[in-house]
Each structure stands twice: as structure tokens, then as C-alpha cells.
KOLDODO-102913 format. One record per residue (C-alpha): x, y, z; residue in three letters; residue number from 0. Coordinates in steps of 0.1 Angstrom, whole numbers, plus 5000, padded with zeros to 4 digits. Each point is the difference from the previous one (the first is absolute). Layout:
# KOLDODO-102913
@east=X | north=Y | up=Z | res=ALA | n=NUM
...
This chain:
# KOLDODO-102913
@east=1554 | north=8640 | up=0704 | res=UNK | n=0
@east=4984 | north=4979 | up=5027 | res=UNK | n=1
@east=5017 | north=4995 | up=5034 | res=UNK | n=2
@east=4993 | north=4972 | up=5023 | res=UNK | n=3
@east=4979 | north=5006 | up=5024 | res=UNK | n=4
@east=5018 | north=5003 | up=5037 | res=UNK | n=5
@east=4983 | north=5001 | up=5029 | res=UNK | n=6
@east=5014 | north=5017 | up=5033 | res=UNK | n=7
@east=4998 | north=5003 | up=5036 | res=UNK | n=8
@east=5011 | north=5032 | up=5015 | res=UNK | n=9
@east=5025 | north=4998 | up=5030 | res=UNK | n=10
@east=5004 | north=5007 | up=5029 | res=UNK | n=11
@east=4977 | north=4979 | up=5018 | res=UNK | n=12
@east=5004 | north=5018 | up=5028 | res=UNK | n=13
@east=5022 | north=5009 | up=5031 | res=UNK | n=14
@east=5012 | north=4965 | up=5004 | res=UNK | n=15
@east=5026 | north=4985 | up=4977 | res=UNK | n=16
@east=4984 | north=4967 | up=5003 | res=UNK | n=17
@east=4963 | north=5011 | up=4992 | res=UNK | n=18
@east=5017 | north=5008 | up=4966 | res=UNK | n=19
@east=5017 | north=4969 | up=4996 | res=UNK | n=20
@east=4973 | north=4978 | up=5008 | res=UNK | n=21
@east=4979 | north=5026 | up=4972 | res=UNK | n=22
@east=5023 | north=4992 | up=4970 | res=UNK | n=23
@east=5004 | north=4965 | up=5012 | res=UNK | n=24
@east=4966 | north=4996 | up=4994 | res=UNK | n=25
@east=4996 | north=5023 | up=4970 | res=UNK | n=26
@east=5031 | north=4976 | up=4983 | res=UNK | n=27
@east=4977 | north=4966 | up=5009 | res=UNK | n=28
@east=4970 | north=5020 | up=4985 | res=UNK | n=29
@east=5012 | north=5007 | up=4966 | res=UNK | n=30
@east=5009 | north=5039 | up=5007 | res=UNK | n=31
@east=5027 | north=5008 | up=4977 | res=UNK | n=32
@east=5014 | north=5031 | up=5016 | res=UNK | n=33
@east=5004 | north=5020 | up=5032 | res=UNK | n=34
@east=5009 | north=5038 | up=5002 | res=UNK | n=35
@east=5009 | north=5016 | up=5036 | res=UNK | n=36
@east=4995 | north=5038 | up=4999 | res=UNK | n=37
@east=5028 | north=5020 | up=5019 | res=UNK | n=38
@east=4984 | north=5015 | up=5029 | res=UNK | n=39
@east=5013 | north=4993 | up=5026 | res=UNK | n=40
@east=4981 | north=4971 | up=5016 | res=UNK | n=41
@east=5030 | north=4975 | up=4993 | res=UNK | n=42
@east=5031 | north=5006 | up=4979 | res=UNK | n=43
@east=4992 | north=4986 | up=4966 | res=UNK | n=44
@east=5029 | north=4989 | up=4990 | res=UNK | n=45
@east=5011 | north=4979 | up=5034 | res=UNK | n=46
@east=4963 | north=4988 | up=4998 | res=UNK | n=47
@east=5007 | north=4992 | up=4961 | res=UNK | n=48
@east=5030 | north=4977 | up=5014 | res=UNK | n=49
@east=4986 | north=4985 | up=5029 | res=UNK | n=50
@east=4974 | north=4985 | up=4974 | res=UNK | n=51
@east=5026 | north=4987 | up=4977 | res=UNK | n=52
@east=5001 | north=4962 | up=5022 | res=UNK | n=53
@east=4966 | north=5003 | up=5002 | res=UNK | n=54
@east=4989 | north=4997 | up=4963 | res=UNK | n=55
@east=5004 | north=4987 | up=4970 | res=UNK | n=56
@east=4989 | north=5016 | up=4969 | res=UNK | n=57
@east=4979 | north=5030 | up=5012 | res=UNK | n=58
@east=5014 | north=5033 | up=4985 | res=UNK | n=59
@east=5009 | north=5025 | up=5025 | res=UNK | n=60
@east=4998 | north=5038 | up=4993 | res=UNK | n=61
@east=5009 | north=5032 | up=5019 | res=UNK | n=62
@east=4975 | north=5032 | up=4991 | res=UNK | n=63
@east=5018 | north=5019 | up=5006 | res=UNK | n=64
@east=5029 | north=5014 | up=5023 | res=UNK | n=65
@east=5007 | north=5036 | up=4999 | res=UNK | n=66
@east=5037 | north=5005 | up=4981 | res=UNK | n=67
@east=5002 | north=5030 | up=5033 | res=UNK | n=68
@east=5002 | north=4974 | up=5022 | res=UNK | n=69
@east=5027 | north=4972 | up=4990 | res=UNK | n=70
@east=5036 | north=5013 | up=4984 | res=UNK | n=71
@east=5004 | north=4976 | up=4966 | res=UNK | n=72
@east=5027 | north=4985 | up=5012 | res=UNK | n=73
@east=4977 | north=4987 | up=5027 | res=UNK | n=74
@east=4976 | north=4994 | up=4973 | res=UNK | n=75
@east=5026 | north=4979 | up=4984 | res=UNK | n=76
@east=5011 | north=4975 | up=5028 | res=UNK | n=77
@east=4965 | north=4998 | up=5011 | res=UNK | n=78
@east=4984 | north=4988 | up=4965 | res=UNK | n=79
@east=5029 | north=4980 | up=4991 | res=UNK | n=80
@east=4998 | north=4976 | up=5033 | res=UNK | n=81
@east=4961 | north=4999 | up=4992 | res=UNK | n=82
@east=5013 | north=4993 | up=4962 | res=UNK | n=83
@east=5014 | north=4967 | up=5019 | res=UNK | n=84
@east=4977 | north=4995 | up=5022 | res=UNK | n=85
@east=4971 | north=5000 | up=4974 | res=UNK | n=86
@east=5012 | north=4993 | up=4966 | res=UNK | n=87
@east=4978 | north=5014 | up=4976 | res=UNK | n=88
@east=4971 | north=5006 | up=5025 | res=UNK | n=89
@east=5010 | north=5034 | up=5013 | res=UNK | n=90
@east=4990 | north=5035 | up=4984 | res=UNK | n=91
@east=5010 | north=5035 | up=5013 | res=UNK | n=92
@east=4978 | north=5027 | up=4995 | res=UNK | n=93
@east=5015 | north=5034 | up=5010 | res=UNK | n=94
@east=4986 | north=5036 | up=4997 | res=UNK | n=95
@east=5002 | north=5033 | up=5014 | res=UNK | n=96
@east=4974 | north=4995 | up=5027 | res=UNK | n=97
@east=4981 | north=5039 | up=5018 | res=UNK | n=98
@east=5012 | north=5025 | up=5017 | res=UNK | n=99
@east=4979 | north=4986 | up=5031 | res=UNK | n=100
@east=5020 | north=4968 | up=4998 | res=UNK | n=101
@east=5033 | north=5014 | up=4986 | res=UNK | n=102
@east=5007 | north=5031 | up=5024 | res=UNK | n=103
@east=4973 | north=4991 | up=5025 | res=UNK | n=104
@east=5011 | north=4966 | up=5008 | res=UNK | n=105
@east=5037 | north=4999 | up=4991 | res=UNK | n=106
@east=5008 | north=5037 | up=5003 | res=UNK | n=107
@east=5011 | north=4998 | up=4964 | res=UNK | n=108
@east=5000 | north=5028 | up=4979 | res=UNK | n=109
@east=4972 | north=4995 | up=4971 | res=UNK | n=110
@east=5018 | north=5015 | up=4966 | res=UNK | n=111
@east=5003 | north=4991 | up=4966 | res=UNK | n=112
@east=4981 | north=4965 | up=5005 | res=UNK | n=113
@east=4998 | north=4992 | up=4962 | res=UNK | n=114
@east=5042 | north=5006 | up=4998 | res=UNK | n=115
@east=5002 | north=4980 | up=5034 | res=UNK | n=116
@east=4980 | north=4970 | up=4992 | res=UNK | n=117
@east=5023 | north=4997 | up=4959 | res=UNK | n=118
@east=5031 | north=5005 | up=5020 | res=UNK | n=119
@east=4997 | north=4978 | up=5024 | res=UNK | n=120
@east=4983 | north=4972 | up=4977 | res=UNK | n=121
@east=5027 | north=5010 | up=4976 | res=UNK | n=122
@east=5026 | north=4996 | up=5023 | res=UNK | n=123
@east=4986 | north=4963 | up=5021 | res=UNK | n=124
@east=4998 | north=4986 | up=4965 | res=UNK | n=125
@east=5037 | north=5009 | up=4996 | res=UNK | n=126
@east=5005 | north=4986 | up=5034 | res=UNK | n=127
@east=4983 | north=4962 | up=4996 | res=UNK | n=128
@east=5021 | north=4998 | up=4966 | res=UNK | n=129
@east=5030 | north=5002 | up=5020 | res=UNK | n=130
@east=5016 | north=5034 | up=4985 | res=UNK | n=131
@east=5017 | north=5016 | up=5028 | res=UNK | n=132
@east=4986 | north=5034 | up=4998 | res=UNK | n=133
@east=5008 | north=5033 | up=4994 | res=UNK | n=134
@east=4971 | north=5017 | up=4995 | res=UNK | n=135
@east=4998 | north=5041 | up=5010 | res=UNK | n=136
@east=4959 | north=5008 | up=4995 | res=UNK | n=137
@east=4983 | north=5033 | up=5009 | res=UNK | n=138
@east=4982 | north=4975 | up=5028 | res=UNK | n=139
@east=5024 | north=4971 | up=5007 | res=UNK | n=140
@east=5033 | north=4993 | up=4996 | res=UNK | n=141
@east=5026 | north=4971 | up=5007 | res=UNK | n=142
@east=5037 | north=4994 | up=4993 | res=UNK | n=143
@east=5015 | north=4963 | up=5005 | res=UNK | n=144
@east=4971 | north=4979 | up=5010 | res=UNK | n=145
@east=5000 | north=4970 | up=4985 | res=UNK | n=146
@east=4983 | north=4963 | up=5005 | res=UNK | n=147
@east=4995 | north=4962 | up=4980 | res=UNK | n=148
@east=4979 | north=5002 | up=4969 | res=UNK | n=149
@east=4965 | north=4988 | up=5006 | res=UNK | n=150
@east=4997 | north=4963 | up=4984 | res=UNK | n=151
@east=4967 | north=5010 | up=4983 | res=UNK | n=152
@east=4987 | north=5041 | up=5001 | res=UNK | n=153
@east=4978 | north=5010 | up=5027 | res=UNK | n=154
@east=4970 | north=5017 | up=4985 | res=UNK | n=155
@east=4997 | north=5043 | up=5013 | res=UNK | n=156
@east=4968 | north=5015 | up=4998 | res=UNK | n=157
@east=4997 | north=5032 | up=5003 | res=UNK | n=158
@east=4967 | north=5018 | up=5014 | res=UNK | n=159
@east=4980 | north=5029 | up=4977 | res=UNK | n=160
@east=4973 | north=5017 | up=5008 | res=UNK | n=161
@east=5006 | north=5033 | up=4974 | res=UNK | n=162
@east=5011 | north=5002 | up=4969 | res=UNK | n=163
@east=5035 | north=5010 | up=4997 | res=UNK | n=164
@east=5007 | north=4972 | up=5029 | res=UNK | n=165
@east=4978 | north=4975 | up=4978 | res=UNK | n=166
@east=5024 | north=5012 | up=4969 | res=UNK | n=167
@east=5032 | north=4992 | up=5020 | res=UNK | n=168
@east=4989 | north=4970 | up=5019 | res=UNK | n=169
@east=4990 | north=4983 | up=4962 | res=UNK | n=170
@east=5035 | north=5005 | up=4992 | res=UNK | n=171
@east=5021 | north=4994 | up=5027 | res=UNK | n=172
@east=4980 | north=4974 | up=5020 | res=UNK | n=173
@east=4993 | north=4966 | up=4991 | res=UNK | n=174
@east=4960 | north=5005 | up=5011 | res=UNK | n=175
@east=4978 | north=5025 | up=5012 | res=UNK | n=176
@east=4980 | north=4999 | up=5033 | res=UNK | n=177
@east=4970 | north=5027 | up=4998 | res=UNK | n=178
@east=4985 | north=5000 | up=5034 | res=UNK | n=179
@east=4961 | north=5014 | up=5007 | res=UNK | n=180
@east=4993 | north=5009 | up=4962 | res=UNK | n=181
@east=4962 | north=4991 | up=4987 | res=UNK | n=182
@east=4995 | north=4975 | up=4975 | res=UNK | n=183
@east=4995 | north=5031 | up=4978 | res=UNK | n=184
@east=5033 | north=5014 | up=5001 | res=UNK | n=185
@east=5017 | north=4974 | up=4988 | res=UNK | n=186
@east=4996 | north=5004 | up=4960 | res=UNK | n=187
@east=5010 | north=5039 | up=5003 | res=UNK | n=188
């Protein structure tokens, strides 16, 4: 089977959340079809995601990827379905377990059991944005009584692999995969 080709800018564009705006305004004019913002703490994806909502049109507009250490699903949740609104169809969220330097280093979150962390909480923020009020007890996550509006149209979750087992899961559970510094090589295995 033979996908379309894509082609994508990575985001930030810098500190500035302007510098990134002007970058995907002209990206959008240019014919660039998608832009990803990693999750490193340069600018908050996600707010950067909405603030360029008003600012396009058609450009597709991808997180890869936000540690599932760092955001509760319920935040998850309200968070992807405003940028469900705000950018009908355009949005993807890519979510994955993130290091040890970023998880425990940066957020002073314990690192354990990323492969159950990332299914629960995709698991669980699917649940969410199809407006099921929850009560979900994980080995990771857990929420009782949460519930929101239905998402007019789903909001694609990608989940990020870089080993096997997590490539297994992620093929089953996500609706994409985002493999991140693998050579060309890799790929077929």
C-alpha cells in the first residue's frame, strides 16, 4: 500500500511563540502539509497547537510526543477536546512514555512501567473524548466519575515506539505510530 506523501516542519520554532507562528504560517502558504511540535519544553505544545488554530487553515498539526508522566488523562481529555474544536480534523496527539532524564529529571516523576502507562492512559483519553464517564482502576492510572461531550469527529492518538513490545502495543491501541531517530534501515524489521 502506498501513502501520500506528507511533508513536515518540526516545531518549535524557537523561544518565541510568534517565531513559530509566523514558521507554520509560512509553511501553510508553501504547500507544507503538516507540523509536529516535540514536547520539550521550549513552549507548551499543546497551548502553542491552539494559539495556531486562528492562524491557519488546512495545515495538519501534530504533537510528538508528550510524556503520559507529565499530564493526568483527564487533563489530556479537556485539553485535546478544546483543540478537537479548535482544529477540526487538523489536530493529532502523539503520547509516549518519554526517559528517565525527562520523566524523573524534569518532572520528578517516577519512571515505571512506561509500556502499561502509555496503554492506560491512551486507553483511558480515548474513553474520555467518547464521552463515557469513567471508571477506570489501571495498575498506572485510574479515574472514577470524569466525564465530558463526545468529540464530533475522533481525534487521532499516536502512540510513540521505539522497542518492540511498545511497537506491539502501540499498533494496537493507537491509531499511528511515531518512531523517532530510527535509520532508514530499521524500518522493515
Amino acid at each position: 500500500m502506498s501513502l501520500p506523501k506528507r511533508i513536515a516542519f518540526t516545531l518549535p520554532a524557537g523561544f518565541r511563540l510568534k517565531d513559530t507562528i509566523d514558521r507554520v504560517k509560512w509553511a501553510e502558504e508553501n504547500g507544507v502539509t503538516d507540523v509536529w511540535f516535540s514536547d520539550t519544553g521550549v513552549l507548551d505544545p499543546i497551548i502553542a497547537a491552539a494559539a495556531l488554530a486562528p492562524e491557519t487553515k488546512s495545515i495538519r498539526i501534530g504533537v510528538a510526543v508528550t510524556p503520559v508522566y507529565t499530564r493526568t488523562p483527564a487533563t489530556f481529555a479537556a485539553s485535546l477536546g478544546t483543540l478537537a474544536q479548535l482544529l477540526p480534523g487538523r489536530f493529532v496527539m502523539g503520547m509516549g512514555s518519554s526517559s528517565p532524564a525527562m520523566v524523573e529529571g524534569w518532572h520528578g516523576q517516577k519512571f515505571e512501567k512506561p509500556l502499561t502507562r502509555v496503554k492506560e492512559t491512551a486507553q483511558l483519553v480515548r474513553s474520555m473524548l467518547a464521552g463515557e464517564k469513567t471508571d477506570f482502576d489501571g495498575k498506572t492510572v485510574r479515574s472514577r466519575g470524569f466525564r465530558m461531550f463526545p468529540l464530533q469527529q475522533p481525534l487521532p492518538i499516536y502512540l510513540a515506539a521505539l522497542r518492540p513490545n511498545m511497537i506491539e502495543m502501540a499498533t494496537e491501541v493507537g491509531d499511528g505510530v511515531i518512531f523517532n531517530l530510527w535509520p532508514k534501515g530499521a524500518l522493515p524489521k
